[in-house]
Every structure is written in structure tokens, then in C-alpha cells.
LOKOLSE-318383 format. One record per residue (C-alpha): x negated, y negated, z negated; residue in three letters. Coordinates in steps of 0.5 Angstrom, whole numbers, plus 500, padded with zeros to 3 digits. Example, Ala and Ser with C-alpha at 12.3 -4.5 7.8 and 13.67 -1.06 7.14 Angstrom:
% LOKOLSE-318383
475509484Ala
473502486Ser
//
This chain:
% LOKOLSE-318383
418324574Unk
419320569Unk
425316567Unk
425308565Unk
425306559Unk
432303556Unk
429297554Unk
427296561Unk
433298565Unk
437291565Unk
432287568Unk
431291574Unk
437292579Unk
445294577Unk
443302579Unk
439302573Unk
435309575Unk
432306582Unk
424307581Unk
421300582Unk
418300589Unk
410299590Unk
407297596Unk
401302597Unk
395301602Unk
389303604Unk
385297608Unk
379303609Unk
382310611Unk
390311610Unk
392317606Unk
395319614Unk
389319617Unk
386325620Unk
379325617Unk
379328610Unk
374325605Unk
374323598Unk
377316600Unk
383319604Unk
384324598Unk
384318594Unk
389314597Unk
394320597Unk
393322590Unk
394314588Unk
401315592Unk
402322587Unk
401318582Unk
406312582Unk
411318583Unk
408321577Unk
409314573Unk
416313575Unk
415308581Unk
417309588Unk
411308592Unk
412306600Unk
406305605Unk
406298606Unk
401300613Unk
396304616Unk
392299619Unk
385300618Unk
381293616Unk
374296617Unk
368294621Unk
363300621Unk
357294625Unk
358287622Unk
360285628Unk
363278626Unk
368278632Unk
371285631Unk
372281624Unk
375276627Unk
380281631Unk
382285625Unk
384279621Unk
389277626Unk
392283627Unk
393283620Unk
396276618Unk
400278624Unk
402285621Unk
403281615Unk
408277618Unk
412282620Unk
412286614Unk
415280611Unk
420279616Unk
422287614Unk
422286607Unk
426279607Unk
432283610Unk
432287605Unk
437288599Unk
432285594Unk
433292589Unk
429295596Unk
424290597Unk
417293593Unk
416289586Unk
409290586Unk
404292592Unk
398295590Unk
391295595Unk
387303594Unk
379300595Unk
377294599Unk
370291600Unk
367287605Unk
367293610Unk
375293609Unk
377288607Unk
386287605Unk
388281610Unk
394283609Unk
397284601Unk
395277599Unk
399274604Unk
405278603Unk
404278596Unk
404270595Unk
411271600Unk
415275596Unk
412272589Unk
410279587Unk
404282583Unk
398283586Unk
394289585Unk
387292586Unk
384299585Unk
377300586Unk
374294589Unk
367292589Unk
363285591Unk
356285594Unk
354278592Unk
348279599Unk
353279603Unk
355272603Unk
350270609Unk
350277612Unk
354279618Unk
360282613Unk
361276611Unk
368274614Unk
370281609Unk
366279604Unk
370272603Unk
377275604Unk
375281598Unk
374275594Unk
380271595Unk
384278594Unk
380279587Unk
381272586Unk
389272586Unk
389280583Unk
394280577Unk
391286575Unk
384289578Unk
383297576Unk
376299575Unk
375306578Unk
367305577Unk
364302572Unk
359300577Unk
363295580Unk
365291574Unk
359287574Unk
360284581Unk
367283580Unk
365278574Unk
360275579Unk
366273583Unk
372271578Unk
371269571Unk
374273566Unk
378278572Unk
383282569Unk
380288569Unk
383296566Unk
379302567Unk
381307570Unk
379314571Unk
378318577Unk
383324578Unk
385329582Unk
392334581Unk
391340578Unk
396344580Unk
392348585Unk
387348580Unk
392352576Unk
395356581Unk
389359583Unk
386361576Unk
394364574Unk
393369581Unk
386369582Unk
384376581Unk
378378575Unk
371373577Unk
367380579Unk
373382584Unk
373376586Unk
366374587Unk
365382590Unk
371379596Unk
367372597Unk
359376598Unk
363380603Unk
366375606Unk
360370606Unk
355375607Unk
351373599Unk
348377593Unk
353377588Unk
347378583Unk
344373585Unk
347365582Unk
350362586Unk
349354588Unk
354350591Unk
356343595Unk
362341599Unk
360335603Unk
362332610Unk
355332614Unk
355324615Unk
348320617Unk
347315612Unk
348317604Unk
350324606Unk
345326610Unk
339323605Unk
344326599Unk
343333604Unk
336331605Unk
334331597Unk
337337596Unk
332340600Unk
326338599Unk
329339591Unk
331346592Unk
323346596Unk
320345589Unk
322351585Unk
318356583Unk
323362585Unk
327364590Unk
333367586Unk
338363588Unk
343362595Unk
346356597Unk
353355600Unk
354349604Unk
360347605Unk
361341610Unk
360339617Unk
360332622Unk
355328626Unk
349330622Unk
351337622Unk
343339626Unk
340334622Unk
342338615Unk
340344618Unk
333342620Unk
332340613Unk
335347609Unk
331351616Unk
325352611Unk
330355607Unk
334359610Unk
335367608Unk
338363602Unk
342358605Unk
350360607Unk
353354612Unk
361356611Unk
362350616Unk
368346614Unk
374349609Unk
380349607Unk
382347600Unk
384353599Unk
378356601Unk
373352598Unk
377353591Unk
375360590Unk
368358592Unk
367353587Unk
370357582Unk
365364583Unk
359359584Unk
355358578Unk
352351579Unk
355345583Unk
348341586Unk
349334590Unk
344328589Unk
350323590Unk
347318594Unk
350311593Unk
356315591Unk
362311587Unk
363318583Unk
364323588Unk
371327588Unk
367333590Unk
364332583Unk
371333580Unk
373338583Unk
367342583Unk
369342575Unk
377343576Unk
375349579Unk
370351571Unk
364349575Unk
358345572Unk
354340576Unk
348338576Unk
348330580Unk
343324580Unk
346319576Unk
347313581Unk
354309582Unk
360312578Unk
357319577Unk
356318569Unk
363316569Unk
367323572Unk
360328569Unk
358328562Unk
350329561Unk
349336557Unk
356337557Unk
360338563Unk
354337567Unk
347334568Unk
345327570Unk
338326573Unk
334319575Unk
337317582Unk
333320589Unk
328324585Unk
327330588Unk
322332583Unk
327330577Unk
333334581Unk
328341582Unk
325341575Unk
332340571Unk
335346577Unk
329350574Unk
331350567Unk
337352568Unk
336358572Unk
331360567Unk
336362562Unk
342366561Unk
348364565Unk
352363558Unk
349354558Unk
352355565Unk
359359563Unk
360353556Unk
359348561Unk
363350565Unk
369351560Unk
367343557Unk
367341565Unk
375343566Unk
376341559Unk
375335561Unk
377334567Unk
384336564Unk
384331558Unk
381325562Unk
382326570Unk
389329571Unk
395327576Unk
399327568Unk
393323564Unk
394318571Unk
401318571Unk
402315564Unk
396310565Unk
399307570Unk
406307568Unk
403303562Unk
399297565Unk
404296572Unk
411296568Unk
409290564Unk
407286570Unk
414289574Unk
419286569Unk
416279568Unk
417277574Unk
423272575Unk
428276580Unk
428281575Unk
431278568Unk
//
């Protein structure tokens, strides 16, 4: 962990080594919750992060804001139970010694399906920053039946001291609801050290490649294809569907397909790969530590990324020294380099997908292998728990030793 800067100590508490404390919460999937995906994975790296950077993250709570239907009244539901938790979380705070109250809270992805009834409110309370990671704003909706979200998103933004930009994708709706927002990018990340552990253990990549076809029943001559996503209706099934039809579209059949995943939508994926099933692999759903060395052996990441903000899986996918091959939609450019540790093609174009796929299976695995060294390379420079841990440090500090009760 990092030490606080001596400048900064005699502003704060008279036990000078005592991390800030950062109010942490999620409105759309709490990092305890039992579903994984990319959003809970987030939420728990933001959380190892603030650590990294020398604050001491709290979870402020665990309640979920959001409303899959539009249903106004279940909106309605949600933010009364939120303003009451807020009260409550007030009345805690309050009764603390102030050097034990948070200094700063920090709301992980709201939008008008999960909205944050809850921050702004203890926030105006406590006289403490405000702060947004990953936010995004949906003008259409202003007369839709998310409305009630939409509104409390743009009250959230509108009071926000600093607004960190995870997808640039989002930048221009956030300026449609506030007028010069105090926005800073930042990268997604991931924690390495997993990563790093399985390559300093990891037996030679053909003995590993050797157990992994065993295990999976795969031709380890053949080039091995990968996604990792949860089997979902909506985006992810039309992400899966996409796939299909590209794969459909090659002139060769060299290749094998590893799906890892599984969920509601699980029947409906596989009917859409049947055509291709001698050289498809369902693993169903993995444990990290499985998926790893997997990613790892495979040659080549594919995922259409429907309406995708950027995609974890991309990013690990690449920590593991895997390049990707994506559509670029959302914030995918953002964590995948075109022509260098990946390739990017027009969005949902399943001929655009198979004729790049097709290039790249054509040659030599060494582009596959150089892709792959720059994709780590970059993931280490630009996306790491470390690189993170620095950036945040850099942009919450200031707004921590501003405020008046710590001069």
C-alpha cells in the first residue's frame, strides 16, 4: 500500500497514517454478490484499487437500484427504500468519531436502470465529495418508463465533483446533461497477479496445450478460438448468435471453438453453433483458475461485443497473451488496439467478423503470437491494479484535502 504524502498528513486526523476512508457503492450488482460478471468484477477491483492508492474503501451498502422492466412503481419502491437507507447510513456516520467517517464517496456505474438514491444524499449531508466512475446518460429516456432513473442519474452527475470516464462512449451524453462535467478518464483494469502467477508455474505452452486437449477432448494442432461470456438473452445472445453465423462464413474448417459460459440463454446458443458442432467445445461455466490457462493455450480471443462498454473478458483474454478479434462497438477500442493487440470490425457484421477471421487463420501463427506479446504488453502499461492505484490516488487526494474539516 501506499504511504501518504507528508504534505498531506496534518490536514487530515492527528493519527496521521490513518488511510482516508472512501464510501464504495455499487447501485447495479454489489461486489458481494453471487452472480459473477464483468459489472461485479469491477466493483471488486474498484474496491483493490482504493486500497492500492492508500484509501481505505468501505462498502457504504449492498443494496440494488436496479429495474430490469421500466416499471415506474417498482422505481418508486426502490427509491424510497434508498432515501431511507441513506438516512440511516447518516445517522452511523454521524456517530462516528469524524477521522472515521468516509471523507469521499465513490458510486461504481449508474445509469437509468441503476440509478444512486443514495450517495447524493449522504454526500450533501456529510459535506463530502461526491464521485462517479463509469456513468452514462440516455437523452431517449427522458420520456420513457426509466424515466424516475434517468432523472436521479442526472442529479447524481450534476452534483458529482469528479466524473471518471471508464468509456469514452459516454462522454458525450454526460455533456448533454451538464455543461463542462468534471470529467478524467479512466482505464479499465484488472489485477494482475493471477495472470503473473500462472505464467511463473505454468508448465512449457505445448505440455500445457497437451493436458488442456485431453481434458477438453481439442486437436492440439488445430488453432484454437475462444470466448468467455455468460449465456444471457439480449446483447450476449445476439454477441453469441453473431459469432455463429461468422464462424458459418469460413471457407475452412481448421479451426475449434472453446465456449466457456453458461445461463438462461445456454439452449438458445447452442442451437445457433449446432451447424457447428464437431468444432465447437461447451466447457459450461469456469472457475478463473480454469479459464486462465485456457485463454492462455488458445490462439485467438473472438467476441462480436454487442453494445459492449468494453468488455473484462477482452482484457483478460489479453493478460493471459491472447489477441482479440472484436466488433468495434462501445468502449472496445478503448482496452483493444487495432492491428496491434487485437483487430477491431464494423459492429454486428457477421461478414466484416469472418473475413478478418479468415485472414488471420490463413498465415503463420507468428502475427497471432506478436499480437499477443503486444496485448499483454499493453495491458501491463495502461490497465493494471498498479497504473490504476497511482491514477486514482492522483485525482481523489486533492479533492479529500480541500475540504474544510480536514485543514
Amino acid at each position: 500500500m501506499l504511504t501518504t504524502p507528508a504534505n498531506s498528513r496534518s490536514s487530515r486526523s492527528n493519527q496521521p497514517d490513518t488511510p482516508p476512508v472512501i464510501a464504495f457503492y455499487a447501485p447495479l450488482k454489489p461486489p458481494t454478490h453471487a452472480n459473477p460478471s464483468g459489472d461485479r468484477l469491477l466493483a471488486q477491483l474498484f474496491l483493490q484499487a482504493l486500497r492500492q492508492a492508500g484509501f481505505s474503501p468501505e462498502l457504504a451498502s449492498r443494496f440494488r437500484s436496479y429495474d430490469r422492466h421500466g416499471d415506474r412503481q417498482r422505481q418508486l419502491r426502490l427509491k424510497q427504500i434508498a432515501e431511507r437507507l441513506a438516512q440511516r447510513l447518516i445517522r452511523r456516520y454521524q456517530q462516528l468519531p469524524v477521522s472515521q467517517r468516509p471523507q469521499l464517496w465513490l458510486s461504481y456505474h449508474l445509469y437509468h436502470k441503476a440509478p444512486d438514491w443514495i450517495g447524493p444524499i449522504v454526500c450533501r449531508a456529510l459535506s463530502i465529495p461526491y464521485v462517479v466512475a463509469e456513468a452514462s446518460y440516455a437523452h431517449k429516456q427522458q420520456s420513457g418508463p426509466w424515466q424516475l432513473g434517468l432523472s436521479a442519474s442526472v442529479e447524481a452527475l450534476q452534483q458529482a465533483a469528479l466524473i471518471l470516464c471508464l468509456n469514452p462512449a459516454d462522454r458525450a451524453g454526460i455533456e448533454q446533461c451538464r455543461t463542462n462535467p468534471p470529467l478524467q478518464p479512466l482505464a479499465p483494469f484488472l489485477d494482475l497477479t493471477p495472470f503473473n502467477k500462472a505464467l511463473a508455474t505454468a508448465t512449457t505452452p505445448q505440455a500445457s496445450r497437451q493436458r488442456l486437449a485431453q481434458q477438453y477432448s481439442l486437436d492440439p494442432a488445430l488453432p484454437w478460438l475462444i470466448c468467455v461470456a455468460m449465456m444471457r438473452p439480449g446483447d450476449k445472445l445476439l454477441s453469441y448468435r453473431l459469432l455463429a453465423q461468422s464462424l458459418q462464413q469460413l471457407s475452412h474448417s481448421r479451426w475449434q471453438l472453446i465456449i466457456v459460459g453458461d445461463g438462461s440463454a445456454r439452449a438458445d446458443v447452442e442451437a445457433a453453433f449446432k451447424p457447428l458442432a464437431d468444432q465447437t467445445c461447451f466447457t459450461g461455466r469456469l472457475a478463473a483458475d480454469a479459464i486462465r490457462p485456457l485463454l492462455r493455450a488458445s490462439d485467438l480471443y473472438l467476441w462480436p461485443a454487442v453494445n459492449e462498454a468494453f468488455g473484462m473478458a477482452l482484457l483478460e483474454a489479453q493478460a493471459a497473451g491472447t489477441p482479440v478479434l472484436a466488433g468495434d462497438e462501445g468502449g472496445v477500442s478503448s482496452v483493444v488496439t487495432d492491428a496491434h493487440s487485437g483487430w477491431l470490425v464494423a459492429p454486428r457484421d457477421s461478414s466484416a467478423f469472418a473475413a478478418k477471421l479468415e485472414q488471420l487463420l490463413n498465415p503463420t501463427q507468428t502475427l497471432l503470437i506478436n499480437a499477443g506479446i503486444s496485448a499483454r504488453t499493453q495491458i501491463e502499461q495502461r490497465h493494471s491494479l498498479a497504473a490504476t492505484g497511482q491514477r486514482l490516488r492522483k485525482l481523489l487526494l486533492p479533492l479529500i484535502d480541500q475540504q474544510p474539516n480536514h485543514h
